[in-house]
PyMOL Python script that loads the backbone (N, CA, C, O; Angstrom):
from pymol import cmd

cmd.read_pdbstr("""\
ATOM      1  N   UNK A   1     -20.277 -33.096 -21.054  1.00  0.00           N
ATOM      2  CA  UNK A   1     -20.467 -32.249 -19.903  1.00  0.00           C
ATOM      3  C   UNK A   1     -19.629 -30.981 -20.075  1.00  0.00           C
ATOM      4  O   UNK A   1     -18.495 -31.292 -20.439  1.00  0.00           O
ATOM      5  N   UNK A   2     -19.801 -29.568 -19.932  1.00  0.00           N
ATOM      6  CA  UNK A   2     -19.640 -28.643 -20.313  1.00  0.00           C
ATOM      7  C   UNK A   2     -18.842 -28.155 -18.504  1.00  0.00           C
ATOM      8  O   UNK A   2     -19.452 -28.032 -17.441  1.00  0.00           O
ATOM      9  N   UNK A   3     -17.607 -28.013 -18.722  1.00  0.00           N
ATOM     10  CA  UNK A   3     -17.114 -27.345 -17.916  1.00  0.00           C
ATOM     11  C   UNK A   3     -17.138 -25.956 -17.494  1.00  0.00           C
ATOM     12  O   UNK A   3     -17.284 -25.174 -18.433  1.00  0.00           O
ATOM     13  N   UNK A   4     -17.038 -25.442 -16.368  1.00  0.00           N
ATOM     14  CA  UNK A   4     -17.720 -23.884 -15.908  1.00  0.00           C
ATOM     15  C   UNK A   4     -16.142 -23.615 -15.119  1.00  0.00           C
ATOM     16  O   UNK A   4     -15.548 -24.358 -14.336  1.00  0.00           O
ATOM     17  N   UNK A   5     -15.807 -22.472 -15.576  1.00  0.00           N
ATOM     18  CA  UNK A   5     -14.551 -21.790 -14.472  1.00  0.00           C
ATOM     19  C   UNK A   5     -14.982 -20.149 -13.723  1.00  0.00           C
ATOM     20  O   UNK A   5     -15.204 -18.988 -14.066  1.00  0.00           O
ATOM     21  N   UNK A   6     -14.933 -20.716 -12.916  1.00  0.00           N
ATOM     22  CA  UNK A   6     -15.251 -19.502 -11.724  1.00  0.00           C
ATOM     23  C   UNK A   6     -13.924 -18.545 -10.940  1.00  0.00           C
ATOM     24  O   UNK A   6     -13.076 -18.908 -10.124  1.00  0.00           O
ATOM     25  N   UNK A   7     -14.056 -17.835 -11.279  1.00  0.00           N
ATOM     26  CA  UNK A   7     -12.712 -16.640 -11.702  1.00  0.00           C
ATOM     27  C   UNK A   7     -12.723 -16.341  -9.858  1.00  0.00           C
ATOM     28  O   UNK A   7     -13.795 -16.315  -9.253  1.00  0.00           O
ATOM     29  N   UNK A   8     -11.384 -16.133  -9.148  1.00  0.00           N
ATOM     30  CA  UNK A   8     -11.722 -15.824  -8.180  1.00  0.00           C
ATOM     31  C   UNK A   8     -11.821 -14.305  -8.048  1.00  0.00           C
ATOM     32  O   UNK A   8     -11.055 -13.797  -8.867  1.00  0.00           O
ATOM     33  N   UNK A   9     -12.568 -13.250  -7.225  1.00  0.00           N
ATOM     34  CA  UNK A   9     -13.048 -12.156  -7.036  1.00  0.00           C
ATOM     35  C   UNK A   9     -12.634 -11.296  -5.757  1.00  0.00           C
ATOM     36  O   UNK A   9     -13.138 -11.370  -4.636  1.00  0.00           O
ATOM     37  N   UNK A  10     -11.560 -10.432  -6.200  1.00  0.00           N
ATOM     38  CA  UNK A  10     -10.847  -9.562  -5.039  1.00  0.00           C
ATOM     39  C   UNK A  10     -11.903  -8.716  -4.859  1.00  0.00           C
ATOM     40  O   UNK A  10     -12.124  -8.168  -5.939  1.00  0.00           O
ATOM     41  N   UNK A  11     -12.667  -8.341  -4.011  1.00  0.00           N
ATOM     42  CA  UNK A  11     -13.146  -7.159  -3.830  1.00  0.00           C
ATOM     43  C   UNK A  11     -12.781  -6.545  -2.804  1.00  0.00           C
ATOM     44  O   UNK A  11     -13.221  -5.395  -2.817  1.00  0.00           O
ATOM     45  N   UNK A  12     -12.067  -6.820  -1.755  1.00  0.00           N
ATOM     46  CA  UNK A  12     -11.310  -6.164  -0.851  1.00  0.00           C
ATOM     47  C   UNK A  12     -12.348  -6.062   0.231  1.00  0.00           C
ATOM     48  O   UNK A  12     -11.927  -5.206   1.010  1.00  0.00           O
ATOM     49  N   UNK A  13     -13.157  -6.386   0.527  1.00  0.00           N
ATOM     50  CA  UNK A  13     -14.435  -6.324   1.438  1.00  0.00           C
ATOM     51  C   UNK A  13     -13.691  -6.503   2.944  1.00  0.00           C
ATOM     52  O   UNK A  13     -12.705  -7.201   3.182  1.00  0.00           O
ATOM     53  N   UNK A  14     -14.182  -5.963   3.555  1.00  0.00           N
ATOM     54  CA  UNK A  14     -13.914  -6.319   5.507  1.00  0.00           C
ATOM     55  C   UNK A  14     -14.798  -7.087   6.140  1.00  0.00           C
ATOM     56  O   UNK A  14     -15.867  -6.694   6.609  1.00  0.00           O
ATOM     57  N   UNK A  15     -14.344  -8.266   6.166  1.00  0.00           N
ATOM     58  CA  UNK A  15     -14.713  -9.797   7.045  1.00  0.00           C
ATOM     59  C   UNK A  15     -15.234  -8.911   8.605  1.00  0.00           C
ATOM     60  O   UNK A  15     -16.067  -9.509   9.286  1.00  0.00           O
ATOM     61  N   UNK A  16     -14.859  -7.876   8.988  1.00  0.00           N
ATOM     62  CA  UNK A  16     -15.137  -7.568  10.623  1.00  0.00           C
ATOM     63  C   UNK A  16     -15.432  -6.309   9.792  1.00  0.00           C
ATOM     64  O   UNK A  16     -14.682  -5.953   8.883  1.00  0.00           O
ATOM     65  N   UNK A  17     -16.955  -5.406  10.256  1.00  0.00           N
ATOM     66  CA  UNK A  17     -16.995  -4.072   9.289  1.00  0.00           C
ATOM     67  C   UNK A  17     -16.584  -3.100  10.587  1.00  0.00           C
ATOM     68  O   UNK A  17     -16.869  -1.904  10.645  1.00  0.00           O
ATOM     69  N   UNK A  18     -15.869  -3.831  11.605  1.00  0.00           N
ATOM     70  CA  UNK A  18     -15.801  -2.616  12.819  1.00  0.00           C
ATOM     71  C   UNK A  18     -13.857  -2.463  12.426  1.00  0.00           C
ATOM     72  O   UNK A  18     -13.238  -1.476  12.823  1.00  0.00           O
ATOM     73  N   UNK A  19     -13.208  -3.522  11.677  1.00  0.00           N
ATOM     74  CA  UNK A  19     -11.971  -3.348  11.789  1.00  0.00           C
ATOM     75  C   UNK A  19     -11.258  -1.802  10.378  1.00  0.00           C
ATOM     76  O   UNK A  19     -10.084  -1.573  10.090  1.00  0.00           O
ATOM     77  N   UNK A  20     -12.160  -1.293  10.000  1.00  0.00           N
ATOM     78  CA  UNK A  20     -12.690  -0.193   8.823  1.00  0.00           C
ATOM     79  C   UNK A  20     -11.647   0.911   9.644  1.00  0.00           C
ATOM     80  O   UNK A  20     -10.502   1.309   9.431  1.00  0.00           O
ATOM     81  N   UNK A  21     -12.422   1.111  10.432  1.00  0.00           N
ATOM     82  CA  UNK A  21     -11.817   2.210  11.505  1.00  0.00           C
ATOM     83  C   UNK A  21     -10.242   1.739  12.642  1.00  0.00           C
ATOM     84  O   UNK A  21      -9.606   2.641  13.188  1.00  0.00           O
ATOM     85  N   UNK A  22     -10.050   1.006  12.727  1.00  0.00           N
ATOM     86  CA  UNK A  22      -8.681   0.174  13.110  1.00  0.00           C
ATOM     87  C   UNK A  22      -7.759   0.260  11.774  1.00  0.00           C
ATOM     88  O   UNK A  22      -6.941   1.139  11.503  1.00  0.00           O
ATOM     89  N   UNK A  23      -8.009  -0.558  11.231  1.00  0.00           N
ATOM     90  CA  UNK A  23      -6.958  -0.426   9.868  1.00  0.00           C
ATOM     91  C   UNK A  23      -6.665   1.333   9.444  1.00  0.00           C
ATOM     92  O   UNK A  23      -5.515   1.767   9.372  1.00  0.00           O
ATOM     93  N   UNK A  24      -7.713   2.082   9.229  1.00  0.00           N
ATOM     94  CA  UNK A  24      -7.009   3.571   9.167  1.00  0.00           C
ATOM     95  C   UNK A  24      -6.385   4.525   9.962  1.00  0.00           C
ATOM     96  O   UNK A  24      -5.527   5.330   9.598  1.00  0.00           O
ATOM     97  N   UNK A  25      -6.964   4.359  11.295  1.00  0.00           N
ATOM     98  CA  UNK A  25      -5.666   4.553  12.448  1.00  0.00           C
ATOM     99  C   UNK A  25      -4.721   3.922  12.164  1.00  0.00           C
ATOM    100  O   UNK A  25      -3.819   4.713  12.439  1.00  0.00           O
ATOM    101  N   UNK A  26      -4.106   2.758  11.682  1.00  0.00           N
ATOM    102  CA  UNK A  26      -2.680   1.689  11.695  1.00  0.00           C
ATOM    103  C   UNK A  26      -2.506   2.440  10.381  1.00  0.00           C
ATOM    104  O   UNK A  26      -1.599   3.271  10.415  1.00  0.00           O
ATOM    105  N   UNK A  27      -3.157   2.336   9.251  1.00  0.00           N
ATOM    106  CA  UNK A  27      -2.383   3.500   8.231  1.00  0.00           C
ATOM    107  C   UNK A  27      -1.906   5.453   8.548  1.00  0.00           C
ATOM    108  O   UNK A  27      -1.005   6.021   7.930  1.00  0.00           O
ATOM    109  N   UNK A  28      -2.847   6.166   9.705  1.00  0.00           N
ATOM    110  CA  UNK A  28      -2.211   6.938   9.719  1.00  0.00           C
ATOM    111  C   UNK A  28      -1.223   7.111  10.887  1.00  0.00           C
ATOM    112  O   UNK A  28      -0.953   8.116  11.545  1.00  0.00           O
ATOM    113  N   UNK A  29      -0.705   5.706  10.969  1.00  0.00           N
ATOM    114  CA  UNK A  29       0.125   6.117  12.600  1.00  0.00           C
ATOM    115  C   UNK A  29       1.271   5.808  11.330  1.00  0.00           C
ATOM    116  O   UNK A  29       2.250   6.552  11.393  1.00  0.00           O
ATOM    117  N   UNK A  30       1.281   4.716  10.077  1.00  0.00           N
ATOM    118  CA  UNK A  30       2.167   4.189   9.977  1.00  0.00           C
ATOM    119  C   UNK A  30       2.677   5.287   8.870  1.00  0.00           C
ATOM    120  O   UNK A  30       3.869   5.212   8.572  1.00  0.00           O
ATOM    121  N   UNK A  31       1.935   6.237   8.271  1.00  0.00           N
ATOM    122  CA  UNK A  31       2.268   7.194   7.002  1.00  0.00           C
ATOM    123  C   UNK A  31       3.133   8.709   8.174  1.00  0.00           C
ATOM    124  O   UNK A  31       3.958   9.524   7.760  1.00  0.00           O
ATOM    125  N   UNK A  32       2.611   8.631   9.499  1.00  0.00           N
ATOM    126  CA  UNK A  32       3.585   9.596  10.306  1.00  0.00           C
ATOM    127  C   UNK A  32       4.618   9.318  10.511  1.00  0.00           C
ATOM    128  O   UNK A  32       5.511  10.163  10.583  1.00  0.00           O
ATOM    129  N   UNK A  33       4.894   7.511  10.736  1.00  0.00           N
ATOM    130  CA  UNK A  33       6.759   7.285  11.331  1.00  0.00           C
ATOM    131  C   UNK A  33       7.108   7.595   9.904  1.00  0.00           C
ATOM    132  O   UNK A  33       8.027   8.411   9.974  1.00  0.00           O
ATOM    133  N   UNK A  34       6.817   7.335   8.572  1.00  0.00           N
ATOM    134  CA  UNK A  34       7.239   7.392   7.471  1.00  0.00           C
ATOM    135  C   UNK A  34       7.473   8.980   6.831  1.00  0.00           C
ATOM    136  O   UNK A  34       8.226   9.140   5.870  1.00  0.00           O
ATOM    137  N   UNK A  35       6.941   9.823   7.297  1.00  0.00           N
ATOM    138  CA  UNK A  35       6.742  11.189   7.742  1.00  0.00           C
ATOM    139  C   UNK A  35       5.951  11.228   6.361  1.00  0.00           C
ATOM    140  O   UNK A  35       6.654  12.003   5.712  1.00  0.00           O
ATOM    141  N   UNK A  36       4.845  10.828   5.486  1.00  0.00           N
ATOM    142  CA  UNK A  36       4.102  11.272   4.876  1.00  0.00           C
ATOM    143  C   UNK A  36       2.718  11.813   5.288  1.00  0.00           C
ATOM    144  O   UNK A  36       1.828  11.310   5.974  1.00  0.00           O
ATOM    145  N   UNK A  37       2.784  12.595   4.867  1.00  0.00           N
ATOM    146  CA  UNK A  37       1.156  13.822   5.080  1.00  0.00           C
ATOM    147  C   UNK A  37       0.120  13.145   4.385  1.00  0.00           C
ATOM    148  O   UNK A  37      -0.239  13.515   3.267  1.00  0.00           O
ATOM    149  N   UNK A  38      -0.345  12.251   4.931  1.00  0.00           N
ATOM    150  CA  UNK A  38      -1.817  11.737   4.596  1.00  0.00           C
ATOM    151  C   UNK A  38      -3.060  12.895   5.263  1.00  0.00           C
ATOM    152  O   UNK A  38      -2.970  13.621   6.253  1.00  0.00           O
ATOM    153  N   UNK A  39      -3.862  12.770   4.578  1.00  0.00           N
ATOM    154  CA  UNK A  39      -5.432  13.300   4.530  1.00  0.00           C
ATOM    155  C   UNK A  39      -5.869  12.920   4.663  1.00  0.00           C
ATOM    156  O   UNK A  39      -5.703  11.715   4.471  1.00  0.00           O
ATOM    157  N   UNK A  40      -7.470  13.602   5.369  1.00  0.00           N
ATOM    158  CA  UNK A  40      -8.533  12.277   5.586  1.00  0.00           C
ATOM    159  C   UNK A  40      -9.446  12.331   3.791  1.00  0.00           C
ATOM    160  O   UNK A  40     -10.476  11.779   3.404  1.00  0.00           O
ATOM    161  N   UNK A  41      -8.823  12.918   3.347  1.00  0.00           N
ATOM    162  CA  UNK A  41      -9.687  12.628   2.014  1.00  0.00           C
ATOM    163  C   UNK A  41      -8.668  12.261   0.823  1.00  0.00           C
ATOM    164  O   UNK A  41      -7.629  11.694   1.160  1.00  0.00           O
ATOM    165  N   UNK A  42      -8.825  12.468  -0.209  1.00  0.00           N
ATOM    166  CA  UNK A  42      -8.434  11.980  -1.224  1.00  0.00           C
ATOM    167  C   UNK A  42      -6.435  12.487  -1.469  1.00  0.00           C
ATOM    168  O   UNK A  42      -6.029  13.622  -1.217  1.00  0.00           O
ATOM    169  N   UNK A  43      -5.619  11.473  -1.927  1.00  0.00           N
ATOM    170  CA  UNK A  43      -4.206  12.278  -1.364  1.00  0.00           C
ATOM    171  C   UNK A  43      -3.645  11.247  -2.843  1.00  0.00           C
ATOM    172  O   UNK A  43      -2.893  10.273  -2.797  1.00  0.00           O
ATOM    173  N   UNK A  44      -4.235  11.797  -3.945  1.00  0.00           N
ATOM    174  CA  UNK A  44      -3.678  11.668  -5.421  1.00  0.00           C
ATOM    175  C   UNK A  44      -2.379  12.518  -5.813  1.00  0.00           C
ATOM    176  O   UNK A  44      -1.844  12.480  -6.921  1.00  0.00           O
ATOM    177  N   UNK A  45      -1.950  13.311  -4.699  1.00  0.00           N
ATOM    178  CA  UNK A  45      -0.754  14.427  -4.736  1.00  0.00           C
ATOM    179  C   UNK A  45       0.625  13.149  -4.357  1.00  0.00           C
ATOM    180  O   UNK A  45       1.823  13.417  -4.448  1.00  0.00           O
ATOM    181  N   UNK A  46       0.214  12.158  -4.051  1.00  0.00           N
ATOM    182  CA  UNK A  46       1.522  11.471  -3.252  1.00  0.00           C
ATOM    183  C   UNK A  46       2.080  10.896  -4.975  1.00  0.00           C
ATOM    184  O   UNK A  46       1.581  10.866  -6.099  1.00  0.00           O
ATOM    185  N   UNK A  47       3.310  10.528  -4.375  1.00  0.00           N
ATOM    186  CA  UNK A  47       3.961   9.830  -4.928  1.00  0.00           C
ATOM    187  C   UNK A  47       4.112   8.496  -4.963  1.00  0.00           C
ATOM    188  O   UNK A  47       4.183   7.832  -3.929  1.00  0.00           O
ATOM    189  N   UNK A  48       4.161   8.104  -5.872  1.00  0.00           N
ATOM    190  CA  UNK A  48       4.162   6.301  -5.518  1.00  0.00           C
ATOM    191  C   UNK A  48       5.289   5.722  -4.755  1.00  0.00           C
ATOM    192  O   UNK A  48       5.236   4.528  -4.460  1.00  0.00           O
ATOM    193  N   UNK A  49       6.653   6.693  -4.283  1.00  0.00           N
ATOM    194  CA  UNK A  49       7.506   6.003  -3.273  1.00  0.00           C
ATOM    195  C   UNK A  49       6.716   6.427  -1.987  1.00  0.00           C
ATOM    196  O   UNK A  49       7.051   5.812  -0.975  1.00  0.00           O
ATOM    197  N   UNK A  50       5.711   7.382  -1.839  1.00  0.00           N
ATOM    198  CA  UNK A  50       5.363   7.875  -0.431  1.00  0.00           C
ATOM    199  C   UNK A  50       4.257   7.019  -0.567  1.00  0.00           C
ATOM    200  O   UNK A  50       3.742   7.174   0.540  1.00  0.00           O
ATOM    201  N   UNK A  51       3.505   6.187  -1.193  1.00  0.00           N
ATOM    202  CA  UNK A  51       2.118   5.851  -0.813  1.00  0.00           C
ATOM    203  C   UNK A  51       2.746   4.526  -0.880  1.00  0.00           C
ATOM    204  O   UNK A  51       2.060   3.675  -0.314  1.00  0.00           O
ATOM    205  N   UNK A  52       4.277   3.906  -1.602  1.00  0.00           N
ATOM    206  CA  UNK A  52       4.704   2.542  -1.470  1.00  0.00           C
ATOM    207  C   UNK A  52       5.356   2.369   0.150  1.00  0.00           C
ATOM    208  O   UNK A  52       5.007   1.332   0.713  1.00  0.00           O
ATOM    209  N   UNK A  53       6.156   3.184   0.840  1.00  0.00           N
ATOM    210  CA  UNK A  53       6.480   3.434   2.011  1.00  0.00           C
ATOM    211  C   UNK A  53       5.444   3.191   2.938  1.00  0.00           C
ATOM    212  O   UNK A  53       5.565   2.176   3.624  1.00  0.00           O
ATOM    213  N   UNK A  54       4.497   3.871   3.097  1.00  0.00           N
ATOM    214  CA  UNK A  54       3.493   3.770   3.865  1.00  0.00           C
ATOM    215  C   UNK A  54       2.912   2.046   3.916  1.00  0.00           C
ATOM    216  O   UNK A  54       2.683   1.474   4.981  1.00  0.00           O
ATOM    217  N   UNK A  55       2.757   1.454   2.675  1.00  0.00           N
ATOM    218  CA  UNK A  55       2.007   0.194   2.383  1.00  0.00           C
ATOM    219  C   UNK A  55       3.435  -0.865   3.165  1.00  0.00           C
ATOM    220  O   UNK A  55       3.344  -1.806   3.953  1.00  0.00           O
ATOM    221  N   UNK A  56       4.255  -0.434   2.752  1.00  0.00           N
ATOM    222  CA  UNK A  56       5.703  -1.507   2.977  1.00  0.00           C
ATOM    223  C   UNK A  56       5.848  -1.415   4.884  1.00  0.00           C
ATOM    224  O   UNK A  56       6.206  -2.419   5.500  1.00  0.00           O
ATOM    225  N   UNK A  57       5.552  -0.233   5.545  1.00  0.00           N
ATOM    226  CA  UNK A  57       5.486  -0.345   6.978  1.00  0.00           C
ATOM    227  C   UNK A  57       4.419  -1.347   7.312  1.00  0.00           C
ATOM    228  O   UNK A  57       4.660  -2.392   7.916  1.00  0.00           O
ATOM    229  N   UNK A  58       3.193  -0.971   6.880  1.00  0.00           N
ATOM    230  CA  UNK A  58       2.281  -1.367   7.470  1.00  0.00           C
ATOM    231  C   UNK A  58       2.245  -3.071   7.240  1.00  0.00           C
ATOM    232  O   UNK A  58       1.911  -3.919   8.067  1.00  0.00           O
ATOM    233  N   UNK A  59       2.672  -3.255   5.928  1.00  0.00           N
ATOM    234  CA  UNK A  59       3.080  -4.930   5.488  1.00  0.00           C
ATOM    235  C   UNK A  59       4.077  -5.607   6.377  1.00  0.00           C
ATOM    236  O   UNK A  59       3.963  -6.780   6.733  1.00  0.00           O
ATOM    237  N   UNK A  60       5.360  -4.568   6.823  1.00  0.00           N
ATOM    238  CA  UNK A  60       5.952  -5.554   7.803  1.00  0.00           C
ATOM    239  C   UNK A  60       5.325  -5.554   9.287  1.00  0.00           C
ATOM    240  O   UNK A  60       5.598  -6.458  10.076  1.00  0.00           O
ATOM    241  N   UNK A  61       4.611  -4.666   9.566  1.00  0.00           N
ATOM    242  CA  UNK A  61       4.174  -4.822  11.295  1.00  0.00           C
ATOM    243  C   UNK A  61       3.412  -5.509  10.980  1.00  0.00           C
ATOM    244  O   UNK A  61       3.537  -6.383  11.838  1.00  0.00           O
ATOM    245  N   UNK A  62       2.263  -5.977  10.042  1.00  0.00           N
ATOM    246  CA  UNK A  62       1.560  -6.807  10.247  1.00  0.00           C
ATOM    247  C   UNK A  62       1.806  -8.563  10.276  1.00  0.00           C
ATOM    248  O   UNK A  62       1.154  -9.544  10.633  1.00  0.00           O
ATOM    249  N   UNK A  63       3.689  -8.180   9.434  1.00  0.00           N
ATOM    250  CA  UNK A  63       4.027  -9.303   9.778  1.00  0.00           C
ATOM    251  C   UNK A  63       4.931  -9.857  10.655  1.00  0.00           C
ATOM    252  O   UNK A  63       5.266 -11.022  10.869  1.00  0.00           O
ATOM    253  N   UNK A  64       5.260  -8.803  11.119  1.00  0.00           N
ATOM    254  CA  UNK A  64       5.795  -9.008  12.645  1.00  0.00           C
ATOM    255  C   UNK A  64       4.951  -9.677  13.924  1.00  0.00           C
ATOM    256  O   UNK A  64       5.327 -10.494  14.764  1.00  0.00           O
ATOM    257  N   UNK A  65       3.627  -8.991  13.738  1.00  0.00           N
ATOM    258  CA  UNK A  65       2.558  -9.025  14.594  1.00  0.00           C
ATOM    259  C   UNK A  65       2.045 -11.172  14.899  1.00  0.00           C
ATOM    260  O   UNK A  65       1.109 -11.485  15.634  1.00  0.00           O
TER     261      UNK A  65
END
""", "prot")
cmd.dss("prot")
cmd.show_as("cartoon", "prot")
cmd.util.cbc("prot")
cmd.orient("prot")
């Protein structure tokens, strides 16, 4: 019998497609206390401590929450 391994698959997809628009309000409230200048478009100008800041707020309120 020939064993099969099934790789698991991040695709990052949204379980609720209305929470799209929630989650980016909570990223740009959380990139203002952090005082980074997010865009609504593409923001490849940041730095990886300003785009790690932003991710590290939003990781603890959500685990506060």
């Amino acid at each position: 019998m020939r064993e099969v391994f099934i790789m698991a698959r991040n695709n990052n997809n949204l379980v609720v497609s209305e929470a799209r628009a929630v989650l980016y309000k909570f990223k740009m409230e959380s990139a203002k206390e952090d005082e980074v200048n997010l865009k609504d478009s593409y923001n490849g100008n940041l730095t990886a401590r300003e785009d790690g800041a932003v991710e590290r707020n939003m990781a603890k309120k959500m685990v506060k929450a």
